[in-house]
N, C-alpha and C positions, 0 to 999 in steps of 0.2 A: 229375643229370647227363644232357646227352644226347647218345644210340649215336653212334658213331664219334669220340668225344671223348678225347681223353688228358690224364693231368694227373701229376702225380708226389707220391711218397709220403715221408716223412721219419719216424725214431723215433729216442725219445731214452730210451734206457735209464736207469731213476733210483732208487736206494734208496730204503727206507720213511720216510727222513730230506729226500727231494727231491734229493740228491747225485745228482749225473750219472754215473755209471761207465760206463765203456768197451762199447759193441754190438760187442765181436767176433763175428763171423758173422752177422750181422744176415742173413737172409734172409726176404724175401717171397711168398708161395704165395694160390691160390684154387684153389677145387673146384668156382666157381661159371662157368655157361654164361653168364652177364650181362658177366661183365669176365675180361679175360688181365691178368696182371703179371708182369714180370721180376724174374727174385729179388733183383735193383738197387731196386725198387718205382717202376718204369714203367708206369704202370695204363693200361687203354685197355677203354673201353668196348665191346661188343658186342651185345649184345639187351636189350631194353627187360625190366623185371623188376630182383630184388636180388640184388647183388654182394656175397659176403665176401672178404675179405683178411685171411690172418693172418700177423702180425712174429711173426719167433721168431728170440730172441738170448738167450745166457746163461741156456740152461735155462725159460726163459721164454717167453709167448705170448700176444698179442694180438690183437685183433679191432678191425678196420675195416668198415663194412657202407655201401654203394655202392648209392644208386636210380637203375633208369637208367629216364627215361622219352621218349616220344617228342618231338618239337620242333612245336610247334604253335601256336595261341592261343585265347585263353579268351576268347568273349563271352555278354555278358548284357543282358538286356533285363527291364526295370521296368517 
């Protein structure tokens, strides 16, 4: 992803069976300097470097991990 980018986050809480059950309280968090989220999971990038995001609903907790790198382009010569 690159800085200043935003995107948005989705989960889908699911039993050991794949059954979908209910994300009551679903909320979104990081602890990382690379990305903000809203606890909605509104993600927006900020400094180049890796982002974690963790869902946590129903006792439960996950992990998203976010590259952010600069915007640029890549040449090569043979």
């Amino acid at each position: 992803l690159y800085t200043g980018r935003a995107y948005a986050l989705t989960a889908t809480l699911r039993d050991a069976y794949g059954n979908v059950i209910p994300a009551d309280g679903l909320i979104f968090a990081t602890d990382s300097p690379a990305v903000a989220v809203t606890a909605g999971g509104a993600v927006t990038t900020q400094a180049i470097g890796r982002g974690r995001v963790v869902a946590r609903a129903g006792g439960r907790a996950d992990t998203v991990w976010a590259s952010v790198v600069p915007q640029g382009r890549i040449a090569a010569v043979e």
